[in-house]
C-alpha positions in Angstrom: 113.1 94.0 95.4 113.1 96.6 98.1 116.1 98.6 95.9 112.9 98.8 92.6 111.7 102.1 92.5 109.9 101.9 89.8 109.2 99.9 86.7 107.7 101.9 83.6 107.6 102.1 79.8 109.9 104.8 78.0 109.7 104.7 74.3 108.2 101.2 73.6 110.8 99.8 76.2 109.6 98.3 79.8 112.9 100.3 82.5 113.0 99.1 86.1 114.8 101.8 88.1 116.7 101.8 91.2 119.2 104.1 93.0 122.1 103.3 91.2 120.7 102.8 87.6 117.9 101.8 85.2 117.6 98.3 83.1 115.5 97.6 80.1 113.4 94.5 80.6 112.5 92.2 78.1 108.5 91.7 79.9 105.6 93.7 79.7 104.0 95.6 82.5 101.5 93.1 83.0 103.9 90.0 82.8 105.9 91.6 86.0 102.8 93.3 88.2 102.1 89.1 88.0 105.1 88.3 89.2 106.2 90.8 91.4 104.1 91.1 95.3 101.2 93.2 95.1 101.9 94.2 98.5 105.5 95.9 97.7 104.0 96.8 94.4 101.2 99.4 93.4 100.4 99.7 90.0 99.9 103.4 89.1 98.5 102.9 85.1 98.9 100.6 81.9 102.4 101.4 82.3 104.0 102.0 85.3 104.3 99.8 88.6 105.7 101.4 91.6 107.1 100.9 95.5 105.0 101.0 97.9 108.3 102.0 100.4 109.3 104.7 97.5 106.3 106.7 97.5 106.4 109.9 99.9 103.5 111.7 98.9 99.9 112.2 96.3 98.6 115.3 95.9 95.4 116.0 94.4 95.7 118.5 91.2 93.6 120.8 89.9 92.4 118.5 87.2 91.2 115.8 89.2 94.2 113.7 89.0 96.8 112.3 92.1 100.3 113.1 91.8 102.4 111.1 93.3 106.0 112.2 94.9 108.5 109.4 94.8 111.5 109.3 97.0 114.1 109.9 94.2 112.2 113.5 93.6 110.3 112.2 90.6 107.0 113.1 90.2 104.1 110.8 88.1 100.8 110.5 87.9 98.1 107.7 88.5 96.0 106.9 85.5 91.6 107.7 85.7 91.4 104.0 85.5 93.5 103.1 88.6 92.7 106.1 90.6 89.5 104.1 92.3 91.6 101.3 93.5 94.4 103.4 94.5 92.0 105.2 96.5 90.7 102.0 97.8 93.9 100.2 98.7 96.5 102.9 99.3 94.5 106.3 100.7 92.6 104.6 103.1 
């Protein structure tokens, strides 16, 4: 689990990716933030889960919305609907 990165949709397809590579999963978002540890696991929007140990950095941008730096160098963004509990859980 600790070797996830991150686990988001690309093209109508659910990819989990690590280090090494990516896989396609046959579940849906929701199906796997379910099963996966809500403490190693942060969901970011509708489509996109993330770890916890992966993220470096959010940033506030100019348009009101938190970027997030990942450890790999890959930047994303956290949904208006999730930003609340983000805030909540995460930027305490």
């Amino acid at each position: 689990m600790n070797q996830i990165i991150r686990i988001h949709t690309d093209a109508k397809h659910v990819v989990m990716e690590t280090k090494a590579t990516t896989y396609t999963l046959p579940q849906r978002i929701y199906q796997l933030k379910q099963l996966l540890p809500s403490d190693l696991f942060l969901q970011l929007s509708s489509g996109e889960l993330v770890n916890r140990q992966h993220i470096r950095h959010f940033s506030l941008t100019p348009s009101g919305l938190y970027q997030v730096l990942l450890s790999t160098g890959a930047t994303t963004f956290v949904s208006r609907r999730c930003m609340q509990q983000i805030r909540k859980e995460f930027l305490k």
